[in-house]
N, C-alpha and C positions, 0 to 999 in steps of 0.2 A: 793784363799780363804783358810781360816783355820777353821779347829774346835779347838774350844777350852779345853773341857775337855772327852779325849776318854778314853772308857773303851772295851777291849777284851773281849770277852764272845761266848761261843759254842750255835749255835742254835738248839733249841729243837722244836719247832713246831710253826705254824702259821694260827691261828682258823679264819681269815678274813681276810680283805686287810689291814686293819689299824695296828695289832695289832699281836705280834709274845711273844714267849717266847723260854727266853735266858738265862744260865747259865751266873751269872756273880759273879765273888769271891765266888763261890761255893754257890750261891743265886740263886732263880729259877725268873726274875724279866719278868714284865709284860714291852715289849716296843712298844712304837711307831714308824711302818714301815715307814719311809718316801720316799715310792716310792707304788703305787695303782697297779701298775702292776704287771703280773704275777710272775714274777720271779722262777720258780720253778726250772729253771737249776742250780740257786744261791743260795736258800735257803733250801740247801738239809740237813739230818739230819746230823748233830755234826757239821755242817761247823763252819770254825771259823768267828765268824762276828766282828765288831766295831764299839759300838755303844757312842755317846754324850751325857752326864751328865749333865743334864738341870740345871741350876743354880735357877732355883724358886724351891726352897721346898713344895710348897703346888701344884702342878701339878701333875694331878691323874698317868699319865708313867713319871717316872722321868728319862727315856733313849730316846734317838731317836736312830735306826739303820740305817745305813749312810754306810754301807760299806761291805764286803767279800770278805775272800779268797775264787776262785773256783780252789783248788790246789797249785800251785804256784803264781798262777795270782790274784792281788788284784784289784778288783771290786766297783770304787764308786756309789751306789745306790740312793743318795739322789736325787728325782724328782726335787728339787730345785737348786740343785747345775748347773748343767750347763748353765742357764741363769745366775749365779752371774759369774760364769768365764766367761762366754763370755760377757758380761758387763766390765769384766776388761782388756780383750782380745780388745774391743773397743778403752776404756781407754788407754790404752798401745800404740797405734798407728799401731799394728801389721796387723790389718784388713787393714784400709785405714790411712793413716799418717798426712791426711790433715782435719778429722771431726771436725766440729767448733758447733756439736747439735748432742745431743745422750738423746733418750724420749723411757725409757721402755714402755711397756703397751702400744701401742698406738689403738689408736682405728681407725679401717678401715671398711667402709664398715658396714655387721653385724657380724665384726669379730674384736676381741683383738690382737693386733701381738704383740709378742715379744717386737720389738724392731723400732723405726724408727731415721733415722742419715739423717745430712746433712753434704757435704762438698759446698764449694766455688761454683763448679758447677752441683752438683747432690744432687738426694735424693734417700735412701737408705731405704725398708720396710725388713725386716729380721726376720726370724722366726725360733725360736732353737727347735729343737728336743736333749731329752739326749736318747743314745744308750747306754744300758747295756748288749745286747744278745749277745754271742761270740761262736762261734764254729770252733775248730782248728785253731784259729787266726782269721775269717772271720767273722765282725760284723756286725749285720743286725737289722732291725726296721721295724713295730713294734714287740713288742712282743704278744701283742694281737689287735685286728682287733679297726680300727681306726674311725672311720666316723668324729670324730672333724679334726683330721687331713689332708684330704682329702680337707675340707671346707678350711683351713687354706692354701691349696696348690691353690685352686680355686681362693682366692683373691689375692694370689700374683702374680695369669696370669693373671687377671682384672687387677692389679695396674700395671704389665708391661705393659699392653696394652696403659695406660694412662698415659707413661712417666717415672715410676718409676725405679730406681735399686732395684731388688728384689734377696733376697737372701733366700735359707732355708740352716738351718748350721746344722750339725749333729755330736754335741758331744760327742764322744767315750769315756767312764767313765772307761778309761783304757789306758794300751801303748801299744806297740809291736804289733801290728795287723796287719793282709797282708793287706786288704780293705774293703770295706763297701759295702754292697748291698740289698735293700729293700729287707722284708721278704715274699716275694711271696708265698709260701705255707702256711702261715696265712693270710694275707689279701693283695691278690692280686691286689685288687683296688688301694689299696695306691700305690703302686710301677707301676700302669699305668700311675695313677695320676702323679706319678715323672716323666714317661717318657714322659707324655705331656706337665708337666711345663719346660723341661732343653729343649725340642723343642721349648716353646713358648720365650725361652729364659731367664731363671727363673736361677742363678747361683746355682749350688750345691757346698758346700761347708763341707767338712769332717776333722773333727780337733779330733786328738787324746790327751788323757791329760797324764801328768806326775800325778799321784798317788800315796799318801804316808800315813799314817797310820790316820794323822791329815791336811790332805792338798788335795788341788786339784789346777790343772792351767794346762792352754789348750798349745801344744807341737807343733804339726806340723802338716803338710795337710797330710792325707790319701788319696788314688787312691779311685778310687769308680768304680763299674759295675754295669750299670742298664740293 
């Protein structure tokens, strides 16, 4: 996926989950976060960020923030983004090479997944998580405490139980990373919850992306520790 029109700007402060303010051309411009989650190891003072120049004129932030450097390392933050690359990563045939039905949104249960596929012989419920927490190379989720997600791990050991290929995929919104492992000292549940679904046979799946100023697309499997 691309962005279309990026603009560099230093972050200055961020009064909500929505809503940050950034230096941009020497402008102090009101933007929109697009990611609800904490983020506080990324959004530290002066960081450099990059953010997307909304093409409607009459739109109250005319930025969305979609991205940071934390040091060297550049950081894509949009909560949206990893379901559109893993959509293309579908598309692509690099998942499974034979899908002949790919149904964003699907609705299971009393839960919305992701994603549901079919090939020739199977069917496939998939659920993306994007990962942006990094430390020392070692990426982890959530960043803060989960209970939709949790729910969303519980229907996909109900749908294996009743046939399905079930997958949860965890998109690293970055490269170079040693592995991925649930963030247990924030919400321990969740990462039980994981070691109950890869027990009940639920695939885990860890794809790191290629990251670039205006881009995003998903690179390789990550090793995982739960």
């Amino acid at each position: 996926m691309k962005y279309n029109r990026i603009f560099k700007g230093t972050f200055l402060k961020r009064p909500n989950r929505f809503i940050a303010y950034v230096n941009i051309n020497g402008n102090e411009e009101v933007v929109h976060v697009k990611n609800t989650g904490r983020c506080r190891e990324l959004l530290t003072n002066n960081a450099t960020v990059l953010c997307e120049k909304s093409d409607n004129p009459n739109r109250k932030t005319q930025y969305d923030l979609v991205a940071v450097y934390k040091g060297d390392r550049l950081i894509n933050m949009d909560s949206q983004a990893p379901n559109k690359v893993f959509y293309e990563y579908l598309q692509s045939g690099k998942f499974r090479d034979n899908l002949t039905y790919i149904k964003p949104e699907y609705k299971y249960g009393s839960s919305r997944i992701d994603f549901y596929c079919e090939s020739n012989e199977e069917k496939f419920l998939i659920e993306v998580k994007g990962v942006t927490l990094e430390n020392d190379g070692v990426v982890s989720f959530p960043d803060a405490p989960t209970e939709r997600g949790i729910k969303h791990i519980e229907e996909l050991i109900k749908a294996k139980e009743q046939g399905y290929n079930t997958v949860i995929a965890f998109v690293i919104q970055m490269d170079n990373v040693k592995y991925f492992t649930p963030n247990n000292v924030t919400h321990k549940a969740f990462g039980d919850a994981l070691i109950k679904a890869y027990n009940s046979g639920v695939e885990i799946l860890c794809l790191d992306c290629n990251v670039t100023e205006n881009s995003l697309e998903i690179k390789d499997k990550v090793d995982y520790k739960l």
